[in-house]
C-alpha positions as CSV (number, residue, x, y, z in Angstrom):
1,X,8.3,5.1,-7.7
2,X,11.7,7.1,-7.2
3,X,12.3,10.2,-9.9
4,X,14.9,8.9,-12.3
5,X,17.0,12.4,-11.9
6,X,16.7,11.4,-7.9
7,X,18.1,8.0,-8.2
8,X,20.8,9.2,-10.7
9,X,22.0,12.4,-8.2
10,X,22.4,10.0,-5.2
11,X,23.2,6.5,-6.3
12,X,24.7,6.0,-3.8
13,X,22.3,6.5,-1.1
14,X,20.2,4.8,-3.1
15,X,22.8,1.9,-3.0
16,X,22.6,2.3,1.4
17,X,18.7,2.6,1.4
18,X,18.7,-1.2,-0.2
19,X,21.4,-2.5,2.1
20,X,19.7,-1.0,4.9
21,X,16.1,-2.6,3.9
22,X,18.0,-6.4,3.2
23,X,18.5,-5.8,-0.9
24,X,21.6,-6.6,-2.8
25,X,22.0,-3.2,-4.8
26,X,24.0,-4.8,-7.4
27,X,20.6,-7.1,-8.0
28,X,18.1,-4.5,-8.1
29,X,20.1,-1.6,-9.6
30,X,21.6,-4.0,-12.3
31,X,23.7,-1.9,-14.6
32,X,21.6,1.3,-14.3
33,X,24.5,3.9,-14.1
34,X,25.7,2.4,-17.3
35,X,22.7,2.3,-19.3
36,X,21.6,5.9,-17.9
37,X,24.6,6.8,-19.4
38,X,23.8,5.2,-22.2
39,X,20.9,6.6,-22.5
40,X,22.3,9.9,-22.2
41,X,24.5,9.8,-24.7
42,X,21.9,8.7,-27.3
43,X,19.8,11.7,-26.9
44,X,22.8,14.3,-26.4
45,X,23.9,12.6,-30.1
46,X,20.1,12.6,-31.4
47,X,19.4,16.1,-30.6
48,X,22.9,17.3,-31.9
49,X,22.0,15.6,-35.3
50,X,19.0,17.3,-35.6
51,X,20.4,20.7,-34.7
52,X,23.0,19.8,-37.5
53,X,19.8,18.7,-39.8
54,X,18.4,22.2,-39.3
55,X,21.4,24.0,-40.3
56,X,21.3,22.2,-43.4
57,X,17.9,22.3,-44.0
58,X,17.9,25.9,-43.9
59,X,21.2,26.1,-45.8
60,X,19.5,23.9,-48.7
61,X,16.5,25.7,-49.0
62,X,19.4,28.6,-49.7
63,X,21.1,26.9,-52.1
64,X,17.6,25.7,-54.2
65,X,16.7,29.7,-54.2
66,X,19.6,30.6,-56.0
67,X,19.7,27.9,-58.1
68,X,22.7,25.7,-56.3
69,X,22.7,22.0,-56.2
70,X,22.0,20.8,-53.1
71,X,22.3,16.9,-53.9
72,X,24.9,15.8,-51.2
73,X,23.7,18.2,-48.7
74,X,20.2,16.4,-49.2
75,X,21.3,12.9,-49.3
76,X,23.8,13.9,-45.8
77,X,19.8,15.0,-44.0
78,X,18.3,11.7,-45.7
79,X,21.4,10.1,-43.3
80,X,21.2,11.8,-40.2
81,X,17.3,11.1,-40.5
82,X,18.1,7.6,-40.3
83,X,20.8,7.8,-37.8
84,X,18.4,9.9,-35.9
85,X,15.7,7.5,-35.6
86,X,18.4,4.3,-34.7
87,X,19.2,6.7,-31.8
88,X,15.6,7.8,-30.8
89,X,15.1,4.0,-31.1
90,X,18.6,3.2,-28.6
91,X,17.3,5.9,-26.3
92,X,13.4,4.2,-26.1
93,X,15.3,0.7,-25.2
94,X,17.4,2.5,-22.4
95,X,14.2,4.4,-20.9
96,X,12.5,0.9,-20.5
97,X,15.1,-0.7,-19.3
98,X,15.7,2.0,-16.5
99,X,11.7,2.0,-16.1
100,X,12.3,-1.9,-15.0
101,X,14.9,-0.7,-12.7
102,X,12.9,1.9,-11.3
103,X,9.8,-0.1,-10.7
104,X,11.7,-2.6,-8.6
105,X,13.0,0.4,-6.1
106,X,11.3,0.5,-3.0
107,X,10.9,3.7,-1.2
108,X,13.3,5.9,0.6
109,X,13.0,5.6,4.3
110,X,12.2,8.6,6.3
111,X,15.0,9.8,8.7
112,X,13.0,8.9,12.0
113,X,12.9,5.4,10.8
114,X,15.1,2.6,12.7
115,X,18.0,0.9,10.4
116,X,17.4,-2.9,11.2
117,X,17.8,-6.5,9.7
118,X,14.9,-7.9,10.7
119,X,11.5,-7.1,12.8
120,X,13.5,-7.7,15.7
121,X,15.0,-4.2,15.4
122,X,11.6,-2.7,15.2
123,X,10.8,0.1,18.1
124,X,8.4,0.2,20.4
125,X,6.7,3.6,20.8
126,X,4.3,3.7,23.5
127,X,1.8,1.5,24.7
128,X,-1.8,1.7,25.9
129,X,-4.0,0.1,28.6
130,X,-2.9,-3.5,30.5
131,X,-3.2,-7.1,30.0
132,X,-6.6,-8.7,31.0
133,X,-6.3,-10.9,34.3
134,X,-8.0,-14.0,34.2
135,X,-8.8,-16.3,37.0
136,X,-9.2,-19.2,34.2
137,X,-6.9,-20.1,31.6
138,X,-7.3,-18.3,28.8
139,X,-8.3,-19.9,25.2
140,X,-7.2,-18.7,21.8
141,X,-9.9,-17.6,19.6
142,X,-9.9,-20.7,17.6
143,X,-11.3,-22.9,20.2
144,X,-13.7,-20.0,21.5
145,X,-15.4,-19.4,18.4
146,X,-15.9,-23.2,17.5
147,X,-17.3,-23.6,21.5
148,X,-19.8,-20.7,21.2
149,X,-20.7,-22.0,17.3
150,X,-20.0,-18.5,15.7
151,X,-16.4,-19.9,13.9
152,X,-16.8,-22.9,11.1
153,X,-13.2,-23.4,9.7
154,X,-14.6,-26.9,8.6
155,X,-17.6,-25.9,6.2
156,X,-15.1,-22.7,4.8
157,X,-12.5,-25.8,4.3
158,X,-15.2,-27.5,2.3
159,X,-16.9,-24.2,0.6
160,X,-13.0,-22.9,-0.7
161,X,-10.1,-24.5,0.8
162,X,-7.9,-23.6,3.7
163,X,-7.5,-19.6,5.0
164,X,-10.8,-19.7,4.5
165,X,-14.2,-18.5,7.4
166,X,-17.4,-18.8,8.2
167,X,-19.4,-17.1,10.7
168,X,-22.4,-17.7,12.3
169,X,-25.0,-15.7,14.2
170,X,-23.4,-13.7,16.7
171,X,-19.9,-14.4,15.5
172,X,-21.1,-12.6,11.8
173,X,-23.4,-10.1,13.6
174,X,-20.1,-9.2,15.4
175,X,-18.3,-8.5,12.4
176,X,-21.1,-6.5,11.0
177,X,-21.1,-4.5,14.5
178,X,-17.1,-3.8,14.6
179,X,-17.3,-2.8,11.0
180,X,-20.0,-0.4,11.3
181,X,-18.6,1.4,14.8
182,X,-15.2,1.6,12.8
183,X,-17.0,3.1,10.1
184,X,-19.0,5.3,12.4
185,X,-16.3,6.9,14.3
186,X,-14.1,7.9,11.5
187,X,-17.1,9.8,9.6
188,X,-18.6,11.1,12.6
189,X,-15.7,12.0,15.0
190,X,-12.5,12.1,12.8
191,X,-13.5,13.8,9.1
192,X,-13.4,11.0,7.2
193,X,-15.4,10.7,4.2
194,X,-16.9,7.0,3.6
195,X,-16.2,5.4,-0.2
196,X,-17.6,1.9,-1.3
197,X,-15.4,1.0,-4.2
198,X,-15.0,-2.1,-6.9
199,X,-13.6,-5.3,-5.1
200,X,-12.3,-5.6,-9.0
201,X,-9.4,-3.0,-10.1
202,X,-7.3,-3.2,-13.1
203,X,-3.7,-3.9,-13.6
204,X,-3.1,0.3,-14.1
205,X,-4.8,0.5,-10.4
206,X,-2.3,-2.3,-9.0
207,X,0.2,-0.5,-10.4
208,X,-0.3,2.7,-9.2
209,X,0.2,1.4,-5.5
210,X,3.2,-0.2,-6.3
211,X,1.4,-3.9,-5.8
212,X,2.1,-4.5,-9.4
213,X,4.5,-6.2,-11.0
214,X,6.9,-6.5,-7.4
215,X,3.7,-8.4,-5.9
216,X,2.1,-10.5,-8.5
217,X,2.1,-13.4,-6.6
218,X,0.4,-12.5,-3.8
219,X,-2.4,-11.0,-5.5
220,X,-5.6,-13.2,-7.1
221,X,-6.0,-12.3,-10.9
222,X,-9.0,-12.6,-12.4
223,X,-9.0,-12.6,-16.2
224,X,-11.0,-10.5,-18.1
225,X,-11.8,-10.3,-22.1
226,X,-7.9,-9.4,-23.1
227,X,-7.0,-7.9,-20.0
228,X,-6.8,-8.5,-16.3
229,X,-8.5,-7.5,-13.2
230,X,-7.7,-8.0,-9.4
231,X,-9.5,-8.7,-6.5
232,X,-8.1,-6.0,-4.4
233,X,-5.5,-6.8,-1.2
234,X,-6.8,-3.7,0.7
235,X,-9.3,-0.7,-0.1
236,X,-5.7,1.3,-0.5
237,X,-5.7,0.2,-4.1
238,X,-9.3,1.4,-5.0
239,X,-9.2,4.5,-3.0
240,X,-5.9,5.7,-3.9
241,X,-6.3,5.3,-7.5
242,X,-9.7,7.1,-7.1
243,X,-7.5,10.4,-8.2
244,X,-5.2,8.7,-10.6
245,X,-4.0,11.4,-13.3
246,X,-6.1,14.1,-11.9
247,X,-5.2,17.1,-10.2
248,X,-6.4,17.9,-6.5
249,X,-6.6,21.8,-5.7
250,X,-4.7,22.5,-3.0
251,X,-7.2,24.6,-0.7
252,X,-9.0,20.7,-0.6
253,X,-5.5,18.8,0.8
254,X,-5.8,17.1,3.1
255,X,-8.4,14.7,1.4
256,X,-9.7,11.8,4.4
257,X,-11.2,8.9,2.9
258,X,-12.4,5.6,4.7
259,X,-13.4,2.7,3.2
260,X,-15.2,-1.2,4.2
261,X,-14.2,-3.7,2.2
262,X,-13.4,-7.7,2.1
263,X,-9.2,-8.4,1.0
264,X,-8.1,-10.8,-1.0
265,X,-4.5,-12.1,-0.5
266,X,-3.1,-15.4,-2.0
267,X,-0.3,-15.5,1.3
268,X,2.0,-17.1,-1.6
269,X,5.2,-16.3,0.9
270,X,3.7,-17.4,4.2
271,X,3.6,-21.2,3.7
272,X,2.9,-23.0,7.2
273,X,2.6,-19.4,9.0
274,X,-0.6,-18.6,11.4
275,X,-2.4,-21.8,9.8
276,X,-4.7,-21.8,13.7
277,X,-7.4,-19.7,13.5
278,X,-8.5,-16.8,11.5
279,X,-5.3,-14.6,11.8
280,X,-3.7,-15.0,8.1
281,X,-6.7,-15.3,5.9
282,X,-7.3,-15.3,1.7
283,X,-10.3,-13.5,2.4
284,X,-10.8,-11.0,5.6
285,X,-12.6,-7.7,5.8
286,X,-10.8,-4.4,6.6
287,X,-11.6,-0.8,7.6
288,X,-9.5,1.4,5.3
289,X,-8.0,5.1,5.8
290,X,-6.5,7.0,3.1
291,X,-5.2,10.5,3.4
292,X,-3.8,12.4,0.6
293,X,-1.7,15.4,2.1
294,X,0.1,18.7,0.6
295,X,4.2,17.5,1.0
296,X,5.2,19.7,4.1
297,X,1.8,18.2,6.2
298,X,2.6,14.7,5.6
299,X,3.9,13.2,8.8
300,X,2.1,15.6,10.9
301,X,-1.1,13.8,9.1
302,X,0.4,10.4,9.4
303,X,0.9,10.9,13.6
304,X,-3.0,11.8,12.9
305,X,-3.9,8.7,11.6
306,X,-2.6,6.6,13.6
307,X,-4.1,8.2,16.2
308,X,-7.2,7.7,14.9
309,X,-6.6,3.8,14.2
310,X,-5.6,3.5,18.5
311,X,-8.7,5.6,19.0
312,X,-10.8,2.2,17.9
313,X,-9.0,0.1,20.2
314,X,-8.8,2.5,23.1
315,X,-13.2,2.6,22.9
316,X,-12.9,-1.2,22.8
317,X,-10.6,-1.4,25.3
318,X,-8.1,-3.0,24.2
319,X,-4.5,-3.3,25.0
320,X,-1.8,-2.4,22.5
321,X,1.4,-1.4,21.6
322,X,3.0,0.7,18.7
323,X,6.0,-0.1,17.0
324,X,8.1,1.8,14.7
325,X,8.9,-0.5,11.7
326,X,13.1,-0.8,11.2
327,X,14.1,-0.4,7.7
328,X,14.2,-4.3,7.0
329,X,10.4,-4.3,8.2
330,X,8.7,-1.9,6.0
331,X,6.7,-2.4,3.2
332,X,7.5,-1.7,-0.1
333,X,6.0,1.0,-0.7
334,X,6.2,2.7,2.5
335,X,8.9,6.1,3.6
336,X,7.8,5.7,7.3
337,X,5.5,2.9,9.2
338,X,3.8,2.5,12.3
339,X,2.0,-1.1,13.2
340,X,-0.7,-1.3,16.3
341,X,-0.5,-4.5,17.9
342,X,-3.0,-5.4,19.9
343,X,-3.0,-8.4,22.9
344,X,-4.0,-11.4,22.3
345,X,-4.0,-13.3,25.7
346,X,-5.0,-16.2,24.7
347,X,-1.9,-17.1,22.3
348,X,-0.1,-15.0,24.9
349,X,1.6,-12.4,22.5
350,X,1.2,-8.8,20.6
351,X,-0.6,-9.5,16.8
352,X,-0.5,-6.7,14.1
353,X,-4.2,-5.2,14.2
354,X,-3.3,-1.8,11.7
355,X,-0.3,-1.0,9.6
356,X,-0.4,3.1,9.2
357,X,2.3,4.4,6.5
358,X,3.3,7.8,4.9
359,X,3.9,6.8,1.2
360,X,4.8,10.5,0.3
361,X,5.0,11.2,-3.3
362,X,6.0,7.3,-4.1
363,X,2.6,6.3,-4.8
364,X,1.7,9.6,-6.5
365,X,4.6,9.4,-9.1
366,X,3.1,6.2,-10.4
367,X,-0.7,6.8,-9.9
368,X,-0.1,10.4,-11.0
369,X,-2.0,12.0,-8.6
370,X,-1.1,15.9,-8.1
371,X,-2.1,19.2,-6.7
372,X,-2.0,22.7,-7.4
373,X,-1.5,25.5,-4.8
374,X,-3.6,28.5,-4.6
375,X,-2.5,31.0,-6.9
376,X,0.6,29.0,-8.2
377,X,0.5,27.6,-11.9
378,X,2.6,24.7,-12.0
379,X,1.2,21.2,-10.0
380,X,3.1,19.0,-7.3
381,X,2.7,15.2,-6.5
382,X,0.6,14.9,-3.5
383,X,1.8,12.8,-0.2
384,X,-0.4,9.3,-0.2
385,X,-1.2,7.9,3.5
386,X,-3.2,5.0,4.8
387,X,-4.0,2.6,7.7
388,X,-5.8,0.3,8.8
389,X,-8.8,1.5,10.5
390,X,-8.4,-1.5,11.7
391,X,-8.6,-4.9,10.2
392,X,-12.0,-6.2,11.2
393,X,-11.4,-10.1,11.6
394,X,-8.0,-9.4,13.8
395,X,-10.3,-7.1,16.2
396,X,-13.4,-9.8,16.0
397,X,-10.4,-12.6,17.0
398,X,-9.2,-10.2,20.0
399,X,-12.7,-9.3,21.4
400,X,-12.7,-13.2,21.8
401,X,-10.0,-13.5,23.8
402,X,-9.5,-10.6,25.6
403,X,-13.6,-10.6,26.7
404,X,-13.7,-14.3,27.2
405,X,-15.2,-15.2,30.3
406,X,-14.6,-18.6,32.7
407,X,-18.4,-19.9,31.6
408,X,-17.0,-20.2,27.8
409,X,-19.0,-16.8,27.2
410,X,-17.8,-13.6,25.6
411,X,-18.7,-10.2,27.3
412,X,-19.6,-8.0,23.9
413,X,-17.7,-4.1,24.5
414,X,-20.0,-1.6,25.9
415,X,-19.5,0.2,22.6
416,X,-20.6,-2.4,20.9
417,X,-23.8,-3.1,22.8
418,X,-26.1,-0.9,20.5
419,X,-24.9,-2.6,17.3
420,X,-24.8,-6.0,18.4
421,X,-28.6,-5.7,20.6
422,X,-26.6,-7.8,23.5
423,X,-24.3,-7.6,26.2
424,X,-23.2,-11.7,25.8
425,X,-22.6,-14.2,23.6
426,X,-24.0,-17.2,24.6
427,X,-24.3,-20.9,24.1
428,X,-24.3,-21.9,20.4
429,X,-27.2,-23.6,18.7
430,X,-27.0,-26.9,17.3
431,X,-27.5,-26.4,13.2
């Protein structure tokens, strides 16, 4: 969430950065500058009424020691009370209604970020190995997996509905396998510290990530006794939130947490989108990074963690690009993004594998997450980071296609091999 002094200091670049991301700033601002003024002005008049109050007071208790009658000046505090509370009162109305204004403010892009109207206007950065040859042509995953008997979109149909998988065998052994090496190599090689949170957070938690209330829609709710819980979109919610109105010493910055866990999306806004396959999913599983980084450290840490993220696909060999996201592109939440897409030959174009973002203190200000630094007294909101490290199902679907061979096989990653006990998958089973 934006700081209400920032917003009110620079309106109007406030007024660009919505323009800029496709936002009509006369929708999402509303009348803000008039009821901040508003708001103003009540407290200005509240506190000047009780600054006339004390004058009074103290002039009354004057007058009862000598033995004056201090009637009207009494009855004139027993008013200002009252017209003190009415503004008190005015001034709590104008806070929430600017807190409704604020919630709905996305975050400031960073200055390296690409002004754009659509993804088209996103940049490519760099890219990394080649496209696999084939001598055959090549099959999208969907048909693959159903061939080899590892993909069942039919029984998930049956089980829960549409955007909905089963695996079987090889095809869940591999997501157990990419999962794991993930897991591995961000503990073991990159500092990462592994976490295995709720799947269930509460409506504070959803809040503090800036899913809730922008995002409702997209999220499943699961009710609870009198209040809510949420199956979570992305380890991000669980993680970040595991520091939620503490304080973080600043000799620990930056903190490196990863994290394993199924999503749960509802996909309300993507109607008729990726409906082939297992690309856009209620349910997937993802490998989470979260960094939380002292302000000045921020984007070196997020070029870090990125890194990281192409590190997974560079030991599976995988070809990708990355693409910094335009300002009509990024998420919500988001000051700066990079996406990693990776090939998919057999759909013959790039798919987003990891989204990595710097947050800085957005998410903080709402979670209230802070630090200290050594030897100073006051705290600081922390910078909030996170990626995907990567999105398990996405890197099952391109191991399909980009190791498929002309028998109907798939060649399994050499880095894979020890997880997985094979080199191949085969020939299904009947079942």
């Amino acid at each position: 969430m934006l700081e209400l002094s920032f917003v009110r200091d620079h309106l109007a670049k406030v007024e660009q950065m919505l323009r800029s991301r496709g936002m009509n700033p006369d929708v999402v601002l509303k009348d803000f500058r008039e009821v901040d003024g508003q708001r103003r002005q009540a407290i200005n008049a509240a506190e000047t009424l009780k600054a006339h109050r004390n004058r009074l007071s103290q002039e009354i208790a004057g007058m009862k020691k000598s033995g004056q009658d201090a009637t009207q000046l009494m009855a004139d505090t027993k008013d200002m009370r009252v017209q003190i509370q009415e503004l008190e009162k005015a001034a709590e109305e104008y806070d929430t209604r600017l807190s409704e204004v604020l919630v709905g403010l996305p975050n400031v892009p960073h200055d390296s970020v690409p002004e754009g109207k659509s993804a088209e206007d996103n940049v490519e950065v760099r890219r990394w190995g080649t496209k696999p040859a084939f001598d055959f042509t090549a099959r999208p995953h969907w048909e693959i997996g159903e061939q080899l008997g590892i993909l069942d979109l039919e029984r998930a149909a049956k089980l829960s509905g549409a955007r909905f998988a089963v695996y079987w065998d090889a095809g869940a052994r591999l997501e157990r396998a990419l999962a794991n090496f993930m897991l591995d190599v961000h503990t073991r090689e990159h500092g990462y510290t592994e976490v295995l949170p709720p799947y269930l957070v509460n409506s504070d938690s959803m809040y503090g990530t800036g899913q809730l209330p922008k995002f409702a829609s997209d999220l499943f709710r699961v009710p609870h006794g009198d209040k809510d819980l949420w199956l979570v979109p992305t380890a991000e919610v669980p993680i970040t939130n595991l520091y939620r109105d503490e304080v973080l010493e600043g000799a620990r910055l930056p903190v490196l947490l990863t994290a394993y866990t199924p999503c749960f999306r509802s996909e309300a806004g993507s109607y008729g989108k990726d409906v082939r396959g297992i690309i856009r999913q209620h349910q997937f599983q993802k490998v989470e990074l979260v960094k939380f980084s002292r302000p000045e450290e921020s984007y070196d840490q997020l070029e870090k963690l990125t890194h990281d993220a192409e590190e997974i696909l560079q030991k599976l060999g995988l070809h990708y690009r990355v693409m910094l996201l335009s300002t009509a592109d990024m998420g919500f939440s988001s000051a700066k993004t990079y996406d990693l897409e990776v090939w998919l030959p057999g759909q013959q174009l790039f798919r987003e594998i990891s989204s990595c973002s710097n947050f800085e203190s957005f998410q903080a200000r709402r979670a209230n997450i802070r630090f200290k630094r050594e030897g100073k007294g006051k705290s600081e909101f922390v910078h909030t980071l996170n990626g995907s490290g990567l999105a398990v199902g996405r890197t099952w679907l391109a191991i399909l296609e980009n190791y498929q061979q002309a028998d109907g096989t798939v060649t399994v990653p050499e880095v894979l091999r020890s997880y997985m006990g094979t080199d191949r998958i085969g020939p299904p089973v009947a079942r």
